[in-house]
C-alpha positions in Angstrom: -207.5 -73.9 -148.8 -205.3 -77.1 -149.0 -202.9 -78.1 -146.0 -201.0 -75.5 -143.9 -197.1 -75.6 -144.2 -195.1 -74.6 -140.5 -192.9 -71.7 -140.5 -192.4 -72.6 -137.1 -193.2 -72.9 -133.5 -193.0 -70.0 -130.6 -193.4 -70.2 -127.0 -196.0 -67.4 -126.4 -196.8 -65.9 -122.8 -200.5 -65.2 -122.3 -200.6 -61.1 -121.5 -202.2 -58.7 -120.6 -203.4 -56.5 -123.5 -201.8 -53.3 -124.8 -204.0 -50.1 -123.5 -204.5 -48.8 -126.8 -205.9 -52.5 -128.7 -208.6 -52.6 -125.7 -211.9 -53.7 -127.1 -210.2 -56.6 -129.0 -209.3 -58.9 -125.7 -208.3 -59.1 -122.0 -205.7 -61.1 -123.1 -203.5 -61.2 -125.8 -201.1 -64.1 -127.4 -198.5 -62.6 -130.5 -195.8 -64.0 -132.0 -194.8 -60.1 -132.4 -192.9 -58.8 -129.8 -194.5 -55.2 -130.2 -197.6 -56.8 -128.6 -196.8 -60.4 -126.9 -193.8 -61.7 -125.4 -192.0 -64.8 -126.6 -189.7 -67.1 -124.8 -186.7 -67.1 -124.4 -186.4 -63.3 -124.8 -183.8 -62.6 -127.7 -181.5 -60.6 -125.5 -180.9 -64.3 -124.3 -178.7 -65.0 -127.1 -177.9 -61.7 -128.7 -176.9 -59.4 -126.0 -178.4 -56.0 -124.9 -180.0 -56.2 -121.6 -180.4 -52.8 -120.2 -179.6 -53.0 -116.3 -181.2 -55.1 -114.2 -183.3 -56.6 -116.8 -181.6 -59.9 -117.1 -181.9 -60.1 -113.4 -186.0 -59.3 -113.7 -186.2 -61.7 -116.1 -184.4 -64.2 -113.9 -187.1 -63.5 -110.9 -190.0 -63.9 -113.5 -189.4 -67.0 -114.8 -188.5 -68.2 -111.2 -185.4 -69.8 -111.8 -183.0 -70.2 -109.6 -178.8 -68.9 -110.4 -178.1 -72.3 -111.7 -181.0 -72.9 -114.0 -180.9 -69.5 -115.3 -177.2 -70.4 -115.8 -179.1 -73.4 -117.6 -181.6 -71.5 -119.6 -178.9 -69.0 -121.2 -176.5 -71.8 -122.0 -179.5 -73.5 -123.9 -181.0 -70.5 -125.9 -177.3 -70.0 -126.8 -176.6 -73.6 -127.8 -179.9 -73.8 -130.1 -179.1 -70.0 -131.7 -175.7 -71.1 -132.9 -177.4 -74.2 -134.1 -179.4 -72.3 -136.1 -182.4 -74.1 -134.5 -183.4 -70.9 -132.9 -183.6 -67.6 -134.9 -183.7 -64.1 -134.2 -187.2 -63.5 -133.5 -187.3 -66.2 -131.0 -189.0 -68.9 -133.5 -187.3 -72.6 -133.0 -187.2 -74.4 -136.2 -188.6 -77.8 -134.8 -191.3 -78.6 -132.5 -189.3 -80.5 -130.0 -186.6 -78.1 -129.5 -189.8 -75.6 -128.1 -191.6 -78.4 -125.8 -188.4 -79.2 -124.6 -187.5 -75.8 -123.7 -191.4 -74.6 -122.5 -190.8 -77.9 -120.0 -187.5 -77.0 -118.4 -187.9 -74.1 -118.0 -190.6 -71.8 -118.8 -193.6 -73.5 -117.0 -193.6 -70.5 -113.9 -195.6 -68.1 -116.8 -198.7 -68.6 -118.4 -197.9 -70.1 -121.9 -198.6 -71.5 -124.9 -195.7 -73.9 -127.5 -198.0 -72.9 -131.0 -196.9 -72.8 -134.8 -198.1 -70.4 -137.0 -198.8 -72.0 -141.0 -199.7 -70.8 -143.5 -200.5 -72.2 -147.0 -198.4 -73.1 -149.9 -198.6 -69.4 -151.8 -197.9 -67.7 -148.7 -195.5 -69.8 -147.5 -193.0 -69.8 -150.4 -193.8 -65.7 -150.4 -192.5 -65.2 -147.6 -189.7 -68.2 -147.8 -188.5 -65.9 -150.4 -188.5 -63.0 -148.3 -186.9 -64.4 -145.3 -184.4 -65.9 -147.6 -183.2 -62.4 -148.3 -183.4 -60.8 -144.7 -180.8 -61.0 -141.7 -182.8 -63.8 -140.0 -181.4 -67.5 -140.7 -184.3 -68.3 -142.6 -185.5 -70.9 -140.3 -188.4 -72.2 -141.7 -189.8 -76.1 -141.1 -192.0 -76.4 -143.8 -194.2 -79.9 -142.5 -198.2 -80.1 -142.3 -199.5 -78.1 -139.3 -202.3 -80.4 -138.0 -202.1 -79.0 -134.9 -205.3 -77.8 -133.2 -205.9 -73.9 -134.4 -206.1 -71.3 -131.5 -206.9 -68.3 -134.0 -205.2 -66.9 -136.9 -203.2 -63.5 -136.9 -201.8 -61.3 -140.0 -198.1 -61.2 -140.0 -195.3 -59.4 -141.7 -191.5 -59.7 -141.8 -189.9 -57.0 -140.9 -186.3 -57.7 -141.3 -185.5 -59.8 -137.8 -189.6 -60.4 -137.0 -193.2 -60.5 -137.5 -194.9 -57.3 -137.0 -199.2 -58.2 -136.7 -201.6 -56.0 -138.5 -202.2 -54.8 -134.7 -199.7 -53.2 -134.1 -200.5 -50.6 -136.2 -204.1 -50.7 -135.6 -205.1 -52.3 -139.2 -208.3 -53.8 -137.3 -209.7 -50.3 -137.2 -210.4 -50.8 -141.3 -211.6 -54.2 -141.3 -215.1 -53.8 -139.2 -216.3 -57.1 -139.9 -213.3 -58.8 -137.7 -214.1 -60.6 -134.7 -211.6 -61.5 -132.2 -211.2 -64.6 -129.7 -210.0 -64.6 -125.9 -206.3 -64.6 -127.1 -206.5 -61.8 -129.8 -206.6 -63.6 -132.2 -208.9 -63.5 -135.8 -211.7 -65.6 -135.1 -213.0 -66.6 -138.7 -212.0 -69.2 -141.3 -208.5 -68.8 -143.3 -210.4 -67.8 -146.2 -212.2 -64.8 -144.7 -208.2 -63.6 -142.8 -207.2 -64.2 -146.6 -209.9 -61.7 -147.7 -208.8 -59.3 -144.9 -205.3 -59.6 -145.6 -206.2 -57.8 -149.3 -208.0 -55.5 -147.8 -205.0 -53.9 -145.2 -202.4 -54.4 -148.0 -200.1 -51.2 -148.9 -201.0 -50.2 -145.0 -198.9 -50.2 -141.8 -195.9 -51.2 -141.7 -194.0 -51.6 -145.1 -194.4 -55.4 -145.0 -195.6 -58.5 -147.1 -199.0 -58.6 -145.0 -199.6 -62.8 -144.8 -202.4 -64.5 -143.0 -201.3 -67.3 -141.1 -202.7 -69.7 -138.7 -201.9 -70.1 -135.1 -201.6 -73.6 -133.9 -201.6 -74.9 -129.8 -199.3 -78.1 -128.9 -198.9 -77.0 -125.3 
């Protein structure tokens, strides 16, 4: 399938599987915040915590007043440096270690990319390049160790999977690992991304690969 190009790197909590996608995992890791939670959560840096939240959030990640002081000033910093976009995705690799290490290590996580090869990548380049989001998108060889792959769509500020609409219903041939994710070959995700196209959400459905570096 040739090498993998890096749209770029998310740090993922580990949870607890939605209810209604039991049967797929215990546990589930998405880079879409319908089903997973990413770090730092965008209300970080673009407003809109309903009461108390920012407070909960505070107590989960079990910083103290002065590192959570830390944490927003950070998230802030990279967002206007356009090295963190909307949908929580930093643009380089170091910029999410560093962040996972000061200051997300109190919940159970992951740093991964998600890749995807040259077609798809310059598919949805294209597609970002025309949306709200910044259009962060790194671009370098993924030969990171793969966790899984998923099926993503942009949806103007973030990736919807094909689970959150429940797309594995018509594929009965998927298998899923530990984390949620598509436990087969890129070439077979490639062949189930054709098959769930025009359904769900109205997105550009792309199959991408899910890369662990924490």
């Amino acid at each position: 399938m040739g090498c993998f190009q890096v749209v770029g790197y998310y740090i993922c909590e580990i949870c607890n599987t939605p209810e209604w996608l039991r049967g797929i995992s215990r546990q589930i890791l998405s880079v879409s915040g319908c089903i997973g939670e990413q770090h730092p959560r965008w209300e970080c840096f673009m407003g809109g915590w309903a009461r108390g939240e920012a407070q909960e959030y505070q107590r989960r990640l079990q910083l103290d007043l002065e590192r959570y002081q830390k944490f927003s000033e950070a998230a802030n910093s990279l967002f206007d440096a356009k090295r963190l976009d909307v949908d929580c995705r930093f643009l380089q690799l170091s910029d999410a270690k560093d962040f996972y290490e000061r200051f997300c290590r109190a919940v159970p996580c992951h740093v991964v990319s998600i890749s995807t090869t040259k077609e798809y990548y310059e598919m949805l380049a294209d597609e970002l390049s025309n949306s709200q989001s910044y259009g962060l998108m790194n671009g370098e060889e993924d030969n990171s160790p793969c966790l899984g792959s998923d099926i993503l769509g942009w949806d103007i500020s973030g990736f919807h999977s094909f689970l959150c609409n429940s797309l594995q219903k018509i594929l009965p041939d998927a298998k899923f690992n530990k984390m949620g994710l598509l436990d087969h070959d890129f070439h077979e995700v490639a062949c189930f991304t054709q098959q769930i196209e025009g359904k769900g959400e109205p997105v550009e459905w792309i199959p991408c690969r899910i890369g662990v570096h924490m």
